[in-house]
C-alpha positions as CSV (number, residue, x, y, z in Angstrom):
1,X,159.3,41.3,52.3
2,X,161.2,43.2,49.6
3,X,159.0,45.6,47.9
4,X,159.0,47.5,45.0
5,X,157.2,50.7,45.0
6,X,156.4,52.7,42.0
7,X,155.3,56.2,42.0
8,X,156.3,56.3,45.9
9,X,157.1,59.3,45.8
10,X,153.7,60.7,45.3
11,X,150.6,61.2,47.4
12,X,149.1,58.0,47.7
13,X,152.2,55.8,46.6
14,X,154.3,57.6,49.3
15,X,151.7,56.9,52.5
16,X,151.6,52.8,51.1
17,X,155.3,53.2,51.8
18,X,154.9,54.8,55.0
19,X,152.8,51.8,56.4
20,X,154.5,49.0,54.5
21,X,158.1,51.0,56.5
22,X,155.7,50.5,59.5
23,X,155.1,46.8,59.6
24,X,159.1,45.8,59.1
25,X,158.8,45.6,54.6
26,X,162.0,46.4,53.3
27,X,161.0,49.2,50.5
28,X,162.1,50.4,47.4
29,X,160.7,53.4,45.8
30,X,161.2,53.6,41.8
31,X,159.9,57.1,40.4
32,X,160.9,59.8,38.1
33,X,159.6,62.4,40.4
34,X,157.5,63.6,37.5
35,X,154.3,63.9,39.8
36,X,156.4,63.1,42.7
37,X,158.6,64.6,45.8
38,X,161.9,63.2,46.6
39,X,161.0,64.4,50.1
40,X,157.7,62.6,50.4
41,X,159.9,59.3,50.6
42,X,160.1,57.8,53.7
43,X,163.6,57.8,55.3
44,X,164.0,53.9,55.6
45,X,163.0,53.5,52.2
46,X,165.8,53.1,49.1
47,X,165.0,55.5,46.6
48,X,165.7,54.8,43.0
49,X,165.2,57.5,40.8
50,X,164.0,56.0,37.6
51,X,161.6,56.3,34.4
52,X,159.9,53.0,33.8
53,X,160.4,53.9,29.7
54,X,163.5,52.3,30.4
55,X,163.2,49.0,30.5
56,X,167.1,48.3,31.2
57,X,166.8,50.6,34.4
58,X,163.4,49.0,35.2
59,X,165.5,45.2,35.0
60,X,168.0,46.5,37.0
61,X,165.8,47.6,40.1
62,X,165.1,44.2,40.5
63,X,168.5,42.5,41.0
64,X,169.8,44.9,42.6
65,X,167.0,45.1,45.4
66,X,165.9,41.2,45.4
67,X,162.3,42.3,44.7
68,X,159.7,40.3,46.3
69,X,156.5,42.1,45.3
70,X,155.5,45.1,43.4
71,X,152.8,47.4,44.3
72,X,152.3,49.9,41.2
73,X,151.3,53.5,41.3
74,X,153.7,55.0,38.8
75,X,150.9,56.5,36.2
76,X,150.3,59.3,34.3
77,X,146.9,59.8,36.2
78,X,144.6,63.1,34.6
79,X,141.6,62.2,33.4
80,X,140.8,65.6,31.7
81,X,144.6,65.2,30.4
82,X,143.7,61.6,28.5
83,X,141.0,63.2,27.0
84,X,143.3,65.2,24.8
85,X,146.1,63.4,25.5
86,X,145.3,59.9,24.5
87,X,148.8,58.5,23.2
88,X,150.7,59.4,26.1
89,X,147.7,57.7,28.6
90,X,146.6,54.5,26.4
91,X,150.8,54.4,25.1
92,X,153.1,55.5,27.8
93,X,151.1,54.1,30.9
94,X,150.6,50.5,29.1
95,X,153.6,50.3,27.6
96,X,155.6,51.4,30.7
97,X,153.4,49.1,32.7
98,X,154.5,46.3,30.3
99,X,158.4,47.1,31.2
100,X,157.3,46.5,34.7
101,X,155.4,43.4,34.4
102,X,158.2,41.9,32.0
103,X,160.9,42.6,34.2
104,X,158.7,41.0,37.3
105,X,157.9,38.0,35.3
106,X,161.7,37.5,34.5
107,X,162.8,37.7,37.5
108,X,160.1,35.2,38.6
109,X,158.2,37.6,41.2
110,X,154.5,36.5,41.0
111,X,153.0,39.1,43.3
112,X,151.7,42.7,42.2
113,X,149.2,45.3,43.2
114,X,147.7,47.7,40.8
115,X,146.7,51.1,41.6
116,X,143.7,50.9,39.0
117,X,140.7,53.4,39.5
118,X,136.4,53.2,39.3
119,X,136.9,55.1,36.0
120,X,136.7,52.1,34.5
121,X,132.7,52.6,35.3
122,X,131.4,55.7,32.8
123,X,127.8,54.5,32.8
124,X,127.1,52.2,35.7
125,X,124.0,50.5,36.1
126,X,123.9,50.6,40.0
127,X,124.9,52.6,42.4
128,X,127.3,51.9,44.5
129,X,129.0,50.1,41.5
130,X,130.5,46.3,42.6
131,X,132.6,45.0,41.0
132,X,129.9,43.1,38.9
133,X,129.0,46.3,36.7
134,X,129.9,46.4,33.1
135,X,133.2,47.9,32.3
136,X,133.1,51.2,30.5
137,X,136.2,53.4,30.7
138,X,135.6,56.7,30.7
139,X,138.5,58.0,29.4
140,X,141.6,57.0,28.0
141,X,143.4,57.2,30.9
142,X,140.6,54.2,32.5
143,X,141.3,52.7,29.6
144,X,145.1,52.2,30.4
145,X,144.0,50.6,33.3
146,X,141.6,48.6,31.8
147,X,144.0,47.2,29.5
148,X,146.7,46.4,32.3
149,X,144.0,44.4,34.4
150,X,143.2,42.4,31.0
151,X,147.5,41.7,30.6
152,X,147.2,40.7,34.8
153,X,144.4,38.6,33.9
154,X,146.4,36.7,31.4
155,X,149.6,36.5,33.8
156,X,147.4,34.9,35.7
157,X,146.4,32.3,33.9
158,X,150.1,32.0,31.9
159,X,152.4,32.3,34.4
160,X,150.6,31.7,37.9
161,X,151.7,35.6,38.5
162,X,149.1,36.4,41.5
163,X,147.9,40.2,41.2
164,X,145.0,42.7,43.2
165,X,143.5,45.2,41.2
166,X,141.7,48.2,43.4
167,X,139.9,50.4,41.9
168,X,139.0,53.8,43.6
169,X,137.8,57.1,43.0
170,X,138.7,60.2,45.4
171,X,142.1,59.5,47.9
172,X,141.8,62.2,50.5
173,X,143.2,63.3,53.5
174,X,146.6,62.7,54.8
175,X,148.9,60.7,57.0
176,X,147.8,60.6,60.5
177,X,151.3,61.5,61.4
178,X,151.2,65.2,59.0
179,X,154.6,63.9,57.5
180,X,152.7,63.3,53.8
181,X,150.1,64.8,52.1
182,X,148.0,66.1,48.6
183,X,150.6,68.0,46.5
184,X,149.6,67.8,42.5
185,X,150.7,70.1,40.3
186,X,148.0,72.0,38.4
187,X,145.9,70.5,41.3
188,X,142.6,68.9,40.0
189,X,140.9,67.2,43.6
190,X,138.4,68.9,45.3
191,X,139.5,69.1,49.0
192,X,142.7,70.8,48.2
193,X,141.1,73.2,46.0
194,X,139.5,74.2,48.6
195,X,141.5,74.4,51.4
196,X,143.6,77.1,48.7
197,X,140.6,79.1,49.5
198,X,140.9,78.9,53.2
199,X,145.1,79.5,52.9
200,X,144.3,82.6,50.9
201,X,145.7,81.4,47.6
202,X,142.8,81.3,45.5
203,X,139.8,83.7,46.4
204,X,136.9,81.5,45.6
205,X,136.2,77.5,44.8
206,X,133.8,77.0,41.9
207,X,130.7,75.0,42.1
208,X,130.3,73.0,38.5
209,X,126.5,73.0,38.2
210,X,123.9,73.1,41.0
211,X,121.1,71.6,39.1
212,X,121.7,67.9,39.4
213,X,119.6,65.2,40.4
214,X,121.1,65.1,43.9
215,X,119.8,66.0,47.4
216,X,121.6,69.8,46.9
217,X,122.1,69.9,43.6
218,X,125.6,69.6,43.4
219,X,127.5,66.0,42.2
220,X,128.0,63.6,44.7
221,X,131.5,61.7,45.2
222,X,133.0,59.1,47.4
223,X,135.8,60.2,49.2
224,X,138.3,57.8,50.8
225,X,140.9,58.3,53.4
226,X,144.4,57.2,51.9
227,X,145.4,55.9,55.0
228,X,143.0,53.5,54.4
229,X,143.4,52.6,50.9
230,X,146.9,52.3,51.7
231,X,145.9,49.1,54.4
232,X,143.4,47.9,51.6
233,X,146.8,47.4,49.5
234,X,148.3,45.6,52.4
235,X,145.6,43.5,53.4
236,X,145.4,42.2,49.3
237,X,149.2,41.9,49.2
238,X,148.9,39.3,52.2
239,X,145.8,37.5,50.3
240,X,147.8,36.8,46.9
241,X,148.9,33.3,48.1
242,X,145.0,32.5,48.1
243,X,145.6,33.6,44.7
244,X,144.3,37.0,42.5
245,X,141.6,39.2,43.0
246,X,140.0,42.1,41.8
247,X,138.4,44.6,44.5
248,X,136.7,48.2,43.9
249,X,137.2,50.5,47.1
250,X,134.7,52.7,48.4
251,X,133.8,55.0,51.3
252,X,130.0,53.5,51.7
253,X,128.7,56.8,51.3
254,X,129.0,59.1,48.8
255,X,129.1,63.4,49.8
256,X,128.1,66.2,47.1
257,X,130.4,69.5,46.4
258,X,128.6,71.5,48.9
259,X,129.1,69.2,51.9
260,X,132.3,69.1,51.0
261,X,132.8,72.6,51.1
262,X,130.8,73.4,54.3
263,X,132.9,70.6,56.3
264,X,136.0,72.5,54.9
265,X,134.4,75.9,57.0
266,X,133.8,73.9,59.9
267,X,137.2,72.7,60.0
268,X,139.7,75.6,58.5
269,X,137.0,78.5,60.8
270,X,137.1,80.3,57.0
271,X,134.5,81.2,55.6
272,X,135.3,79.9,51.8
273,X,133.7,81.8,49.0
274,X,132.0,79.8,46.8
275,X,130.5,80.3,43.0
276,X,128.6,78.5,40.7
277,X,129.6,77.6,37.1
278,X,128.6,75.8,34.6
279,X,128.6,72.1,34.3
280,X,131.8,70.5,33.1
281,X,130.9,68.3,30.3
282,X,131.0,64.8,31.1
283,X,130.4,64.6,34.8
284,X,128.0,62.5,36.0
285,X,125.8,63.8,39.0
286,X,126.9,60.5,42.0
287,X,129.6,58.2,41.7
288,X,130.2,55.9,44.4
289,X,132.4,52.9,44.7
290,X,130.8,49.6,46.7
291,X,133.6,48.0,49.3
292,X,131.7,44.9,50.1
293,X,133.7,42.2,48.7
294,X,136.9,43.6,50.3
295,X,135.1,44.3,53.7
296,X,134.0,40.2,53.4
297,X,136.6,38.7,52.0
298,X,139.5,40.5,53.6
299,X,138.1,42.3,56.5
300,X,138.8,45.8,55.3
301,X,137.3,48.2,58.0
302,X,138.2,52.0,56.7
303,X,139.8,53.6,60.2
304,X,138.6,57.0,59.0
305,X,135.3,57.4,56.8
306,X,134.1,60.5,58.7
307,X,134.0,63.5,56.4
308,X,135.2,66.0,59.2
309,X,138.1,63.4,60.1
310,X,139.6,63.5,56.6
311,X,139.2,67.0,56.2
312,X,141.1,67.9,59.5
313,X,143.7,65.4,58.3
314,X,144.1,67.0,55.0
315,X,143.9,70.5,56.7
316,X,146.6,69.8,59.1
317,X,148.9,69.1,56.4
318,X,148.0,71.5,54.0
319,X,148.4,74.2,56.9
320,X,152.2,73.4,58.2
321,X,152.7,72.9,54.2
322,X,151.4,75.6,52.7
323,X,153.4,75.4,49.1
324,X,153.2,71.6,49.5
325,X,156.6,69.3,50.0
326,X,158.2,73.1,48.9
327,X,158.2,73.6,52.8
């Protein structure tokens, strides 16, 4: 299959490409390499470097390549950002998205896979949250997505145009192979932070409040290999001829700030300093994503939920590139 792939030049958009290289896709990668690395992009993939603002460039991709299916990561993607940033999240993220779903539509390509995120749940009910919970975004940035799964919905029902949304929390680790791993810049996700610690570029990782409700204090968060969201994207690519769906991804069990952190000892040998601060406004004490209906209805078995195993994965990388794709 021809697919389109944007934002594969970054972390989790650039390991889908890996795997979809893999299985025999044919793969284009469309980004502006605004979060992304031109070296993150697989070999065998065509690279097109490109800003989905522009809808004429956007149009183009697709005759050019014969795209079959879209998978769509290309996002502006902070959630402390939205929060003071709300025009360039709830604008440039739907109105970009719209470019891309236009230009799909025109060209009559009626699959797609969003790269949406649990954000969409600030105040769940239940814990894990299914995909039954009442949708709340939490920030603008959720709301972006919200608002895209709403314009799939009606795609849907307009134009047949099957789509997956997956919604996730925490992508961790790296490819099995070391070739691609986490490389944000400011970086915002836990594990990296603090694997700095352990590299000797930072001196100590912060705790943000040790007083919560949890069984150390400390917030708890589901962490999911990337490797395996990327086969979750696969596996609801293949199912779109059974026709759209909407699945939220999880780990199955959720780990708090300071196992986090002690797993990172066990793995780097370093002893990582760690302080306490204050609570960051805002973040609530567990949040963890139920994977039932994908496990059931598509058979989505994470390879690697072990803690220690997507530490050592991220470790590995982080080590041989220490200043990220700058190696």
């Amino acid at each position: 299959m021809n697919i389109l792939v944007t934002g594969g030049a970054g972390y989790i958009g650039s390991i889908v490409t890996e795997e979809l290289v893999k299985r025999g896709d044919r793969v284009v990668v469309f980004d502006n390499l605004y979060y992304g690395h031109r070296s993150a992009v697989h070999p065998q993939a065509a690279f097109v470097q490109g800003d989905l603002a522009d809808a004429d460039a956007v149009k183009a991709v697709f005759g050019v390549y014969d795209v079959e299916a879209v998978m769509h990561f290309a996002s502006y993607t902070l959630v402390g950002e939205s929060m003071e940033k709300p025009f360039m999240y709830v604008g440039d993220n739907v109105t970009n998205g719209l470019n891309l779903l236009r230009a799909a539509v025109e060209r009559g390509v009626r699959r797609f896979i969003l790269s949406s995120t649990a954000n969409l749940f600030d105040d769940p009910a239940r814990m894990p949250i299914d995909e039954e919970e009442r949708i709340v975004p939490g920030s603008p940035y959720g709301e972006s997505k919200r608002i895209l799964e709403r314009v799939l919905y009606w795609l849907d029902r307009v134009h047949g145009f099957r789509y997956a949304a997956l919604r996730y929390f925490n992508a961790a680790g790296a490819s099995p192979t070391g070739e691609r791993g986490e490389d944000h810049d400011p970086e915002t996700h836990l594990i990296p932070l603090v694997l700095q610690v352990a590299l000797g570029q930072r001196e100590a990782i912060t705790i943000f409040g040790d007083d919560y409700p949890t069984r150390d204090g400390t917030c708890v968060r589901d962490y999911v290999h990337v490797s395996d969201l990327a086969q979750a994207h696969i596996l609801a690519l293949d199912a779109l001829d059974e026709g759209s769906r909407t699945y939220n991804l999880g780990n199955g069990q959720g780990f708090t700030v300071k196992e986090v952190i002690e797993t990172c000892r066990q793995v780097t040998g370093h002893p990582i300093p760690a302080k306490v601060g204050a609570r960051r406004p805002g973040d609530p004490a567990t949040l963890i994503a139920s994977s039932d209906k994908i496990r059931r209805e598509l058979g989505w078995q994470p390879k690697y939920p072990d803690l220690n195993t997507i530490v050592e994965h991220a470790w590995a990388w982080h080590r041989t590139h220490p200043h990220g794709y700058e190696d």
